[in-house]
LOGUTOR-569635 format. One record per residue (C-alpha): residue number from 1; x, y, z. Coordinates in pm, whole numbers. Layout:
N
PT   pos        u        v        w
PT   NUM        X        Y        Z
...
***
This chain:
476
PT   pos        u        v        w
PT     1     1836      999     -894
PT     2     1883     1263    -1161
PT     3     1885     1636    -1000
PT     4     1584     1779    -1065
PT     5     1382     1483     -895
PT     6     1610     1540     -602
PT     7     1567     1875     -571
PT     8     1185     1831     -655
PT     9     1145     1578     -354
PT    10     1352     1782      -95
PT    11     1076     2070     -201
PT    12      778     1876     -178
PT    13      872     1696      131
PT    14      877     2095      257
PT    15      538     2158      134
PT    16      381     1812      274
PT    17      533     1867      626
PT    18      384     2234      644
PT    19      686     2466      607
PT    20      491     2630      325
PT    21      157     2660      308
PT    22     -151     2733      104
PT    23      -97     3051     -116
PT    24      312     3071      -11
PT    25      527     3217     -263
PT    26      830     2918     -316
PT    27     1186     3045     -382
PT    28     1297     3181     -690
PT    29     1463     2945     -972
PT    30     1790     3176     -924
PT    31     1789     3089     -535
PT    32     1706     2758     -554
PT    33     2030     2784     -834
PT    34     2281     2940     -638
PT    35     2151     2753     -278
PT    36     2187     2395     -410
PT    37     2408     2450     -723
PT    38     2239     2354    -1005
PT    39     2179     2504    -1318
PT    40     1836     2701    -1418
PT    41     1753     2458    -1579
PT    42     1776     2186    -1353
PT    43     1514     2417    -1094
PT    44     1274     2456    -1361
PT    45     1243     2117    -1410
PT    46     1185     2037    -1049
PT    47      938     2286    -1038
PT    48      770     2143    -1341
PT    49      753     1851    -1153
PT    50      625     2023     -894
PT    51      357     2132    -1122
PT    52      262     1776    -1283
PT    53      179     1662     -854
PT    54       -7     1932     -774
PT    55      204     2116     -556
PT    56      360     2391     -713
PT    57      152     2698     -962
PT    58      340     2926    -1163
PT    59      224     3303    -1153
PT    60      331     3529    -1446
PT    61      639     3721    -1339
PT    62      566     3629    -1013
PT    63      727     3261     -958
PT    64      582     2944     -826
PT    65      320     2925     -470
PT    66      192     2657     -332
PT    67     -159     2651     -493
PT    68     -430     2771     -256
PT    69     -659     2486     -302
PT    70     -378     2252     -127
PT    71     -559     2200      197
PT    72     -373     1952      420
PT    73     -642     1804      701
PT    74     -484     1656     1019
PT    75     -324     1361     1005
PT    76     -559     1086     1219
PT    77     -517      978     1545
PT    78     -265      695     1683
PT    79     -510      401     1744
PT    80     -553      299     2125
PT    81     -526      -72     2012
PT    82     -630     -345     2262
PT    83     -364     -448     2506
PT    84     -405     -802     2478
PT    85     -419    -1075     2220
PT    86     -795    -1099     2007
PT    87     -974    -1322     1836
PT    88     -982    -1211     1498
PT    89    -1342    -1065     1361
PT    90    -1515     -899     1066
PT    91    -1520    -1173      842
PT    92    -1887    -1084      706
PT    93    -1826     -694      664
PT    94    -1515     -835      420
PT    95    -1724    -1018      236
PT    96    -1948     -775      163
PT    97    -1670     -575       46
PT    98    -1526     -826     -188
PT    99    -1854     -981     -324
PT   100    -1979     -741     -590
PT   101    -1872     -882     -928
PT   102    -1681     -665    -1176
PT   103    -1850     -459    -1394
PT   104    -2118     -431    -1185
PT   105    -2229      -76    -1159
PT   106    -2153       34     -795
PT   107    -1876      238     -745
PT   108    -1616       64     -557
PT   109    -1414      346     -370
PT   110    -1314       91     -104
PT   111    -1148     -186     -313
PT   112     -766     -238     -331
PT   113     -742     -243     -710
PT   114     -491      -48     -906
PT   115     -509      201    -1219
PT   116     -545      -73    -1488
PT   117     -675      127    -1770
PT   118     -290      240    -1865
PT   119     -191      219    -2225
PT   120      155      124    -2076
PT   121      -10     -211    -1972
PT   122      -82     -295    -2384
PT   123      260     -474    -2425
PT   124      119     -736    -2125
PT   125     -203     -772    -2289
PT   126       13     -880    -2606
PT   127      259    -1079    -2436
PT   128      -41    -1303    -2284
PT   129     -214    -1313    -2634
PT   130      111    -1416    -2807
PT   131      171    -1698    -2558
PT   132     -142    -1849    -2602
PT   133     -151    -1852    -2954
PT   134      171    -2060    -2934
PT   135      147    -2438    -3024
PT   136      399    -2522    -2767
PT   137      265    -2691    -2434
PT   138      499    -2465    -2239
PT   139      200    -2253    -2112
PT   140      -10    -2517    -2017
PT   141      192    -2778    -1822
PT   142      221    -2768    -1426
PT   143      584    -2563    -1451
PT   144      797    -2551    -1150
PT   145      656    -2556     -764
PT   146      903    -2283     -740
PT   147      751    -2128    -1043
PT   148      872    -2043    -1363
PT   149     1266    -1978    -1375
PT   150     1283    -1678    -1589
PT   151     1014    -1521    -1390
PT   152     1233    -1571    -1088
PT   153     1545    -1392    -1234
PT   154     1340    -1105    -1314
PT   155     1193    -1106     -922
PT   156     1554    -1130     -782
PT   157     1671     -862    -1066
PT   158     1344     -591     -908
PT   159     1483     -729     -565
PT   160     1791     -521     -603
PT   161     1591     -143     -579
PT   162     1470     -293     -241
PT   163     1876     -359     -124
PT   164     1792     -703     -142
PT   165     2054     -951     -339
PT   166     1818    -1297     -340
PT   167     1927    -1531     -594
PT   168     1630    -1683     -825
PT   169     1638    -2019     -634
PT   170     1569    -1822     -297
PT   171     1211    -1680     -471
PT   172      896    -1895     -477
PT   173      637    -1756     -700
PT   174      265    -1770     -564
PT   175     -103    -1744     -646
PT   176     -120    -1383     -581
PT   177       28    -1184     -283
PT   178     -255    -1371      -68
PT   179     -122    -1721      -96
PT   180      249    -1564        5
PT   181      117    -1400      310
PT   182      -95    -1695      467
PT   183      213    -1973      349
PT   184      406    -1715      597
PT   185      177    -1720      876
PT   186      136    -2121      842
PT   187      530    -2171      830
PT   188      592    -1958     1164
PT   189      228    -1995     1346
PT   190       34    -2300     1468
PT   191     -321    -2265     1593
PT   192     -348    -2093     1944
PT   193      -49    -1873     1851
PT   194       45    -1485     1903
PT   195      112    -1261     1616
PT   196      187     -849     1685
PT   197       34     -658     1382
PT   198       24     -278     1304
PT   199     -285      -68     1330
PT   200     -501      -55     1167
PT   201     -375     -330      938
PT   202     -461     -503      592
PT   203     -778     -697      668
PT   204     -642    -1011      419
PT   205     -401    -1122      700
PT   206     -580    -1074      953
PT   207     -866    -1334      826
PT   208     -581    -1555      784
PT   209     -469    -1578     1126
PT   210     -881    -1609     1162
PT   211     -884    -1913      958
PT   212     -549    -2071     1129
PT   213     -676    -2003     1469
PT   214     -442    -1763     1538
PT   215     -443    -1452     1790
PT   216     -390    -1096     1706
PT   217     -200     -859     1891
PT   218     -259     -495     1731
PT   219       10     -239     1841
PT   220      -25      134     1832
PT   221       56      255     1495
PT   222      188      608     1411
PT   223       57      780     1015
PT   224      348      937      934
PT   225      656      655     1092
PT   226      466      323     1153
PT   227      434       85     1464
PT   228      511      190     1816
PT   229      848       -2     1855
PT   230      813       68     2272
PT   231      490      -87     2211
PT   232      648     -343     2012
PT   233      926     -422     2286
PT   234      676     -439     2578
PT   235      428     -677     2384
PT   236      758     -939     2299
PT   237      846     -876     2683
PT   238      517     -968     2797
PT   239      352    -1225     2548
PT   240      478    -1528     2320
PT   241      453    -1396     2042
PT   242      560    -1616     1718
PT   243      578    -1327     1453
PT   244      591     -970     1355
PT   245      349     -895     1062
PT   246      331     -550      855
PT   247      376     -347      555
PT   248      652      -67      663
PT   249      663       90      297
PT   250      365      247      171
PT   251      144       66      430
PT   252     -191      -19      373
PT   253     -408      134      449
PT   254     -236      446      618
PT   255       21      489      341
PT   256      321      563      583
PT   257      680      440      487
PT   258      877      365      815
PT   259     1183      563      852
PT   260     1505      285      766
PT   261     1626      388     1103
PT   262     1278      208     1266
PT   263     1322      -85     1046
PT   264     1678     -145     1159
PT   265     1533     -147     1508
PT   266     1268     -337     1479
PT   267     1500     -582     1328
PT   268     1685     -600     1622
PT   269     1438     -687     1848
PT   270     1314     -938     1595
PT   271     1650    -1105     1643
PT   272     1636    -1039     2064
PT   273     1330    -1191     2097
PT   274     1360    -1503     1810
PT   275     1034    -1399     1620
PT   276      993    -1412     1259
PT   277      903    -1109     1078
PT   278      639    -1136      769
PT   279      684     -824      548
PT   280      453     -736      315
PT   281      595     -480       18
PT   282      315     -529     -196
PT   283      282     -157     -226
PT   284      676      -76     -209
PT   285      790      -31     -566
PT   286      496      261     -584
PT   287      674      453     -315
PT   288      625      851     -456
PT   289     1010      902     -356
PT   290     1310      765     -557
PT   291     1504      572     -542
PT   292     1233      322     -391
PT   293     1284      251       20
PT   294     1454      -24      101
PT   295     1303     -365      294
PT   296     1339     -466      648
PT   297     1441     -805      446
PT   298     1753     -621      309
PT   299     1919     -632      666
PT   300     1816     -961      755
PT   301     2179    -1162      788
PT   302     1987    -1455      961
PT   303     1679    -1560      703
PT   304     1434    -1444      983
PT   305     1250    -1239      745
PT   306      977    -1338      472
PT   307      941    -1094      235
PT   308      590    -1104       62
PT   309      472     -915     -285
PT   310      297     -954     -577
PT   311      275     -768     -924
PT   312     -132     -788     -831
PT   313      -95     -370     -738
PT   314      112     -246     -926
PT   315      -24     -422    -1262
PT   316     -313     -606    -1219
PT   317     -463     -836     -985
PT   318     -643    -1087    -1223
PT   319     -341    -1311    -1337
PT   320     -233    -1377     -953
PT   321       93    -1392     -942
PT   322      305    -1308     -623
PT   323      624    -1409     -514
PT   324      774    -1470     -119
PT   325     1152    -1501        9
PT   326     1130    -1691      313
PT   327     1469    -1703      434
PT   328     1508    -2008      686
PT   329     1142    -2064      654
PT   330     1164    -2185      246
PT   331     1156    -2628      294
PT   332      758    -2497      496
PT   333      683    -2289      205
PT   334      739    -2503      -48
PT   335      540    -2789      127
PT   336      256    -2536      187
PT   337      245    -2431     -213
PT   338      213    -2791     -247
PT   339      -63    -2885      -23
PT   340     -242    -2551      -82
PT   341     -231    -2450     -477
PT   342       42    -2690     -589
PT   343      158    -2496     -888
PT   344       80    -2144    -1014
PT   345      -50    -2080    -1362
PT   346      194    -2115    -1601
PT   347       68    -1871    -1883
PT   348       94    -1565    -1650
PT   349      444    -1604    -1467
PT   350      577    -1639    -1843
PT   351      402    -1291    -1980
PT   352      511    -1105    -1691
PT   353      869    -1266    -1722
PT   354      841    -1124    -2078
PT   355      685     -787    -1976
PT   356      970     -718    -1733
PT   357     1264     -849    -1960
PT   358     1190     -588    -2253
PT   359     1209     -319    -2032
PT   360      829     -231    -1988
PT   361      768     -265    -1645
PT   362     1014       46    -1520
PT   363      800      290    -1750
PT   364      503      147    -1635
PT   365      585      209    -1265
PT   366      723      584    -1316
PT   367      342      646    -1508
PT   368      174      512    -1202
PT   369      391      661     -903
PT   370      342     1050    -1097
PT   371      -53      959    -1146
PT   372     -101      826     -817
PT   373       64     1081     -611
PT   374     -155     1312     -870
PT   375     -444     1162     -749
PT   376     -393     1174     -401
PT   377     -341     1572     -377
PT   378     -666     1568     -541
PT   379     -842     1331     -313
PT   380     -710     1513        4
PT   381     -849     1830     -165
PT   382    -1171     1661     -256
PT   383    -1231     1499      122
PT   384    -1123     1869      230
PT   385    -1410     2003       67
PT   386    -1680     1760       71
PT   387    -1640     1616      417
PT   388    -1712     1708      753
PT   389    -1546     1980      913
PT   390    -1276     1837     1193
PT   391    -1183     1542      924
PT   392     -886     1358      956
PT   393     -670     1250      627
PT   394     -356     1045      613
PT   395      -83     1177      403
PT   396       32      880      171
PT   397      364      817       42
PT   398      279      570     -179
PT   399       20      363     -293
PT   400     -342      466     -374
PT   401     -517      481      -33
PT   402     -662      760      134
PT   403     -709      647      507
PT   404     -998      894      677
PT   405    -1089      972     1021
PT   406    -1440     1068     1154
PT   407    -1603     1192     1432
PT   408    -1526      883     1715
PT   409    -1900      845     1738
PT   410    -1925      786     1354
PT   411    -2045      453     1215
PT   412    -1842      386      853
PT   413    -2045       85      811
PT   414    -2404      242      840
PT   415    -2209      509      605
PT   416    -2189      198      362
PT   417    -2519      109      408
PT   418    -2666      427      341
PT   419    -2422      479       -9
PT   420    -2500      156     -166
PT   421    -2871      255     -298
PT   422    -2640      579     -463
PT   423    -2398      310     -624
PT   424    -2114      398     -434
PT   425    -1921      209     -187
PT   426    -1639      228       70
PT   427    -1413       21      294
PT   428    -1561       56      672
PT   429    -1254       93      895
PT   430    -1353     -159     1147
PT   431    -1241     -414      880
PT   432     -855     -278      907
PT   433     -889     -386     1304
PT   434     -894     -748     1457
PT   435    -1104     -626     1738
PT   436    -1357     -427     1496
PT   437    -1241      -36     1605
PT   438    -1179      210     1377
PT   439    -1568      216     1307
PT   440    -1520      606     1314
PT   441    -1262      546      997
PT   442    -1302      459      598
PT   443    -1014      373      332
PT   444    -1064      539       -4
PT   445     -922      433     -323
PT   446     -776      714     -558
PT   447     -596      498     -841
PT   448     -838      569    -1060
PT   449     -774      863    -1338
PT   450     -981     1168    -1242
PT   451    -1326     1226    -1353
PT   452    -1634     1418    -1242
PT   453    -1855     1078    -1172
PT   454    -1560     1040     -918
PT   455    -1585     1371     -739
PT   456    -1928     1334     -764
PT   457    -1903     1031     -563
PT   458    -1663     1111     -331
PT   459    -1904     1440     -265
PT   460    -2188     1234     -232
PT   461    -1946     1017       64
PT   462    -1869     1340      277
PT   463    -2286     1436      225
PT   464    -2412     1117      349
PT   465    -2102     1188      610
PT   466    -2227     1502      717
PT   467    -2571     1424      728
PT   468    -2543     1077     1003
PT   469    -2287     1341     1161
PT   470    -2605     1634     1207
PT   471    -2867     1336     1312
PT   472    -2567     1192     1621
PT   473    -2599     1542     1718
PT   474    -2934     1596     1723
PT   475    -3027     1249     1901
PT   476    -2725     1312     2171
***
């Protein structure tokens, strides 16, 4: 990390956690100089930094302050998940999510769809048109059920920010991040099984252990450092459970990053216990922080971890194409790719292979990480203004979700119902929870470039908000 981004992270880590607030004058470039010994230079750079996320002003002859528009809500409240193994639910509210078409004109604030209007995305857009202008049959055979070999070496080579080392023939390339999570859940699971999830969760797994006949087990999940470990220890004590399922680093949708010190623990009781743990790091290479946090997969010395991505968030979801490193668990994953998809496309594991190998997918990332965590101190300042008074925000580390907390006797899916005639929709929380809670609770998406039909929308949420808020009260 060069020195301005580490000084620039040590100072907004300061600023998120509260140590200065709204309207705080920040120290001077000279102190900052002589405290951490760097050059001038080197502080005004941070603070320009500072600057391009939101969290630093300049003031003539006056210095930098934490702008007075930087609100920061409370963070929401550790779930009081069930206490016993569920039946998984909310099937139909998913499909309503996931059924309106693109293009169509509703605003889709709930979706889990990245920034994909980037000019830094062109040289993909050319790689796929150059391949398929080529008279070779290379892009249109079957390929390898492991997927395409120079894809692979570019997967292991990404590998390495995570501390993983995973040779090419350890990676199996899948049909989006989707297919890698549910050939996990089939290789450690069998119907009737137990698996211990964080909550609230990413609803795509947990319709996967739906569909397997598979129980859920959701543990008490903290916004800022992840799953309850004690939690954790006293469900393996008590109940069979087969597997360990989450996204530690920028988790979805509460957008924590579990401190390495937790995943080395929970690690350990992975190993204690003999469960497998399914990781998903679908969202880890958009970590705001460099470098990038490692995996719980980087300590595993025993192939008990499956490590599950994609390249469907942080370029674009259409050419599904995800990866998985299943450790011990790779002969069941292969026969599952089989039986399920058999190959993946061909066309798109060779223009990503290309994107990556001339360099473009490291410029692409930095663009995203600086306009995402952008986007989110705008959000939070937007759901600060427009929403209910008492309203809960997480505070992200990564990704492009925005996980908010109502009023416990708020109803997010009559919040839907009553948006969709405006063209605007958002992701009820219930869908983030096996058992359906979380009603109270709505994920917003803030990948999107900044305009004034957005804040518009996301004013019109927090009205509609307010207004079912005012009519509870009124009818209590």
């Amino acid at each position: 990390m060069t020195l301005y981004l580490d000084l620039a992270e040590l100072l907004g880590a300061r600023i998120e956690q509260g140590l200065y607030r709204p309207g705080d004058r920040l120290p001077s470039v000279r102190a900052l100089s002589v405290e951490h010994g760097v050059s001038l230079s080197t502080v005004q750079q941070a603070y320009r930094h500072l600057e391009d996320h939101g969290l630093a002003t300049p003031r003539p002859k006056s210095g930098y302050f934490v702008p007075l528009s930087r609100h920061t809500p409370a963070l929401p409240q550790v779930g009081r998940a069930p206490q016993r193994p569920v039946d998984v639910s909310q099937w139909d509210n998913i499909l309503e999510l996931i059924s309106l078409p693109p293009g169509s004109d509703v605003l889709q604030l709930g979706r889990g769809i990245p920034d994909i209007s980037s000019p830094t995305l062109k040289p993909l857009l050319r790689s796929l048109s150059r391949l398929s202008r080529r008279q070779s049959m290379e892009g249109l055979s079957y390929g390898c059920i492991h997927g395409d070999p120079k894809l692979r070496e570019q997967v292991s080579r990404l590998m390495l920010d995570s501390g993983c080392q995973i040779p090419p023939d350890e990676i199996v390339i899948t049909t989006g991040g989707h297919e890698a999570l549910s050939a996990a859940i089939c290789a450690t699971c069998k119907a009737g099984d137990i698996v211990a999830l964080d909550s609230p969760s990413f609803h795509g797994v947990m319709q996967a252990l739906k569909g397997f006949g598979i129980k859920a087990l959701e543990l008490p999940t903290d916004p800022l450092s992840g799953i309850s470990l004690d939690a954790l220890e006293l469900a393996l004590e008590q109940w069979p459970i087969k597997a360990i399922q989450l996204t530690p680093t920028c988790n979805n949708p509460l957008g924590y990053i579990m401190p390495e010190a937790n995943k080395r623990a929970l690690l350990t009781l992975a190993q204690r216990y003999d469960v497998a743990i399914i990781e998903d790091d679908v969202y880890g290479e958009l970590a705001y922080s460099y470098p990038r946090p490692r995996t719980i997969k980087s300590y595993d010395v025993d192939g008990r971890v499956l490590l599950c991505s994609s390249f469907s968030k942080t370029l674009v979801p259409g050419l599904r194409v995800g990866w998985i490193a299943a450790g011990r668990y790779q002969p069941q994953i292969l026969h599952l790719k089989y039986i399920g998809t058999g190959m993946t496309a061909q066309l798109p594991q060779l223009a990503l292979a290309e994107f990556i190998a001339a360099g473009h997918y490291e410029p692409h990332l930095r663009r995203m990480r600086s306009q995402y965590a952008r986007n989110r101190n705008r959000m939070t300042d937007w759901v600060s203004r427009y929403f209910p008074g008492g309203t809960r925000v997480s505070q992200p580390h990564g990704g492009f979700m925005l996980w908010v907390e109502l009023d416990s006797a708020f109803d997010s899916q009559q919040l839907n119902r009553v948006l969709l005639p405006h063209k605007v929709q958002i992701a009820p929380g219930s869908i983030f929870s096996a058992a359906g809670k979380y009603r109270n609770c709505l994920r917003l998406n803030y990948a999107a470039p900044a305009t004034t039909e957005l804040e518009e929308a996301v004013r019109r949420v927090g009205a509609a908000a307010g207004e079912l808020l005012a009519e509870l009260r009124r009818t209590d």
